[in-house]
Structures are given as structure tokens and as C-alpha cells.
C-alpha positions as CSV (number, residue, x, y, z in Angstrom):
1,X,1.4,-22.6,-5.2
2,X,2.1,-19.5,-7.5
3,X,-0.3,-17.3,-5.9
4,X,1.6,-18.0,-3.0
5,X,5.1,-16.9,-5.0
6,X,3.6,-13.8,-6.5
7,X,2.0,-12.9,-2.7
8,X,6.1,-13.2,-1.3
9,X,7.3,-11.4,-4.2
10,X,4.8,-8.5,-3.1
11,X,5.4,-8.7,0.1
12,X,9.6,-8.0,-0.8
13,X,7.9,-5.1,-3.4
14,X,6.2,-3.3,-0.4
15,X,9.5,-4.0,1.8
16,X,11.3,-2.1,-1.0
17,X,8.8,0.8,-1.0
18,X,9.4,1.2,2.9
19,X,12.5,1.6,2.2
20,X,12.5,3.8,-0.7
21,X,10.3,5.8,0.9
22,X,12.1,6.4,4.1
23,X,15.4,6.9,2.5
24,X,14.4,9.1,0.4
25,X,10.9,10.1,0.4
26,X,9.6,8.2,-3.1
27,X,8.2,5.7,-4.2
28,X,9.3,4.6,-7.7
29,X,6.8,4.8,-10.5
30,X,8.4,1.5,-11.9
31,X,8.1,-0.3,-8.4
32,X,4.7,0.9,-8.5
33,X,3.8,-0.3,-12.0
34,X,5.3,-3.9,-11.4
35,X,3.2,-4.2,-8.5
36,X,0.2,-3.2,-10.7
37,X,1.3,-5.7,-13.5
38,X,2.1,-8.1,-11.3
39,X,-1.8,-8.6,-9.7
40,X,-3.1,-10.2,-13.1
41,X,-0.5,-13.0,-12.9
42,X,-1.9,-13.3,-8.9
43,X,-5.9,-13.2,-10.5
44,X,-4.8,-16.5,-12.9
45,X,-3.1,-18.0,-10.4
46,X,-5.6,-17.9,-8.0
47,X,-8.5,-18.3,-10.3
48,X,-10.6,-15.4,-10.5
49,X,-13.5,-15.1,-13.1
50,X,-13.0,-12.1,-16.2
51,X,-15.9,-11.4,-15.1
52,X,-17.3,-9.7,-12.7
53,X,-13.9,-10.4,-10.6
54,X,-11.1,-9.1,-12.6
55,X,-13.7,-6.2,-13.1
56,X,-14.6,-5.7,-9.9
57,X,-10.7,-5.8,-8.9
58,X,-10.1,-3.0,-11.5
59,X,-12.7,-1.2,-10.4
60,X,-12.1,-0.9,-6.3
61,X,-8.3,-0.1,-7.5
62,X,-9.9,3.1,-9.6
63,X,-12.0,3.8,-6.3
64,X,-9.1,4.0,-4.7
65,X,-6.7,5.7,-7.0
66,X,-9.6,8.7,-7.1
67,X,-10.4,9.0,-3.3
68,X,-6.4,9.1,-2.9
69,X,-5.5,11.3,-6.2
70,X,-7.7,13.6,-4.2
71,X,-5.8,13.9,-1.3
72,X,-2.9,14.2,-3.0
73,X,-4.7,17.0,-4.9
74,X,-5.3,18.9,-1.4
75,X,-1.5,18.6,-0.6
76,X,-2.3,15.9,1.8
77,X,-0.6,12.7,0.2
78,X,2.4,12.0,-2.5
79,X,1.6,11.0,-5.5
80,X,3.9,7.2,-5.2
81,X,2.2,6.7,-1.6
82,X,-1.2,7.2,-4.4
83,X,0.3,5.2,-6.7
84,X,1.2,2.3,-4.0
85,X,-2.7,2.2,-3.0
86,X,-4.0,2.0,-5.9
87,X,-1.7,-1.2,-7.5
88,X,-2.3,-2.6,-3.9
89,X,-6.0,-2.7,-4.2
90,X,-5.3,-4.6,-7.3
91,X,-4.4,-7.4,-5.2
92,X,-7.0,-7.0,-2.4
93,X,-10.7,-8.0,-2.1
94,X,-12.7,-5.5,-0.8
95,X,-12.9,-6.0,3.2
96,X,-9.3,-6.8,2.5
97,X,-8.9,-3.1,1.3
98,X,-11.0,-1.6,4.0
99,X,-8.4,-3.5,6.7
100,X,-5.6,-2.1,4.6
101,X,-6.7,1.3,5.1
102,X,-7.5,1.4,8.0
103,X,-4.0,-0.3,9.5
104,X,-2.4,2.4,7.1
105,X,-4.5,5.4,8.5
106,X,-3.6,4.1,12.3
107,X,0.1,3.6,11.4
108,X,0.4,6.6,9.6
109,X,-1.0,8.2,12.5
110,X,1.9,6.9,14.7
111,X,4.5,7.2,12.4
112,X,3.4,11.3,11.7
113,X,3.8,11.7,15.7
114,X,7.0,10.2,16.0
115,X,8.6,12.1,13.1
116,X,6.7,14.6,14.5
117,X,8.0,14.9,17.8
118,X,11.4,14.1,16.4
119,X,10.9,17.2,14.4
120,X,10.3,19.1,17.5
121,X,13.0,17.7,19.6
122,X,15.3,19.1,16.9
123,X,14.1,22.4,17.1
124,X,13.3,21.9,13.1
125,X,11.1,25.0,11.6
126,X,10.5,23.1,8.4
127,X,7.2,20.9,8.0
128,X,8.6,17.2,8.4
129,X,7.5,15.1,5.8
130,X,6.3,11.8,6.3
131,X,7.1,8.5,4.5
132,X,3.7,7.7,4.4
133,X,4.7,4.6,2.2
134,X,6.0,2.9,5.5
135,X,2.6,2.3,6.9
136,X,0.8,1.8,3.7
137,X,3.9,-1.5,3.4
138,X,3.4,-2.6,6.7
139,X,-0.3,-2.5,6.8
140,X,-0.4,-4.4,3.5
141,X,2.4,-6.9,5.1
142,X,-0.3,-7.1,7.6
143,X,-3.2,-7.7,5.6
144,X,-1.4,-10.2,3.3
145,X,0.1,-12.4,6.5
146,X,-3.1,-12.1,8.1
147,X,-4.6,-15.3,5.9
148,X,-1.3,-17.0,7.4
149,X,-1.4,-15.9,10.5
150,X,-4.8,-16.8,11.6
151,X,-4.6,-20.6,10.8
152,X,-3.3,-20.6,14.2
153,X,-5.4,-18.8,16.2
């Protein structure tokens, strides 16, 4: 019952980076760091082990804060979008991470050519900049229903 509480009260935290993000391009630290804090509370709650699960959770979440700090290294990602991922992955087994990625890569994808095009139908010369925190909050919306979702397939 409360790892189903603290999974709703992530899924309003990611709503609330969407909109952060879009409205003004970041993604609070704070918001970030009560998402991290808050993924111990969902490990209790939903039983895992000290060990090697809580280890194995704080280790993907480091896998993924380097492969990402990286990008954001090379220009190619903010540093809350980063941030997001990483306290995410907190949350997420591992296929569960893959998934998220990989619905984040293909809605980042759509969302870059829309704002894209909106750029261009604007007649903008600047380089748009995308709220990439958008389709990292939606894929992990998608991820987390998923478990829901499926009962009824």
C-alpha cells in the first residue's frame, strides 16, 4: 500500500518537472533531490534486500548519472534533465530503466521535431532548446503505469 503512495507521489514529481521544464527550461535541483530521497522510502516499502538490491539500485542510478553527465558534458543534455535520470533510476529495476530510456530517446525525438519545426515556422535563427524533461516525465509515467496497465491486457 505505501509503495503504491510513494509511486503516485512520483508520478505528480515527474508531472511537476514537465512542467517546470517547459515553462521555463529547468528542472529544480530540490525537485530532483526529493525524488532521489524519496526512492529509499519506495525500497522499504516494497521490500528490497541492503543487499545486493539497494546496491544494485544505487549502482544503475550512478551508471546512469555518468553516461548522462557525459552528454551533458558534450553540450547535448541539461544538467536537471541529468539530474531527473539519475534519481529516476533510483526507482527503476533494470529492464525498467532500459524501457525508460528508450520511451524518453523516442519522445525526445518527437518533441525536438516539433519544437523544431515550430522554430522554423517562425523564422527563429536561434537554436530552440528543448525541454527534454517532458519526455523523460512521460516515459517514466509510462513505465511506472505500465505495471497497472497491463493487468488488463
Amino acid at each position: 500500500m505505501a509503495g503504491h503512495a510513494l509511486l503516485a507521489i512520483l508520478a505528480l514529481l515527474l508531472l511537476v518537472a514537465a512542467g517546470t521544464d517547459l515553462r521555463s527550461r529547468t528542472i529544480a535541483n530540490g525537485l530532483n533531490l526529493l525524488i532521489a530521497l524519496l526512492a529509499p522510502a519506495y525500497w522499504w516499502a516494497t521490500g528490497l534486500s541492503f543487499w545486493p538490491d539497494m546496491a544494485l539500485q544505487l549502482a544503475l542510478a550512478a551508471c546512469v548519472f555518468g553516461l548522462f553527465a557525459f552528454m551533458f558534458a558534450m553540450g547535448w543534455m541539461g544538467g536537471g534533465d541529468v539530474k531527473l535520470l539519475a534519481a529516476l533510476a533510483l526507482w527503476l529495476p533494470l529492464y525498467s530503466v532500459v524501457k525508460l530510456l528508450i520511451g524518453m530517446s523516442l519522445l525526445g525525438g518527437l518533441l525536438t521535431l516539433g519544437f523544431v519545426a515550430v522554430h522554423r515556422l517562425r523564422k527563429l535563427k536561434t537554436m530552440p532548446e528543448i525541454p527534454y524533461g517532458v519526455a523523460i516525465a512521460c516515459a517514466g509515467l509510462w513505465v511506472i503505469g505500465e505495471r497497472y496497465l497491463n493487468q488488463f491486457a
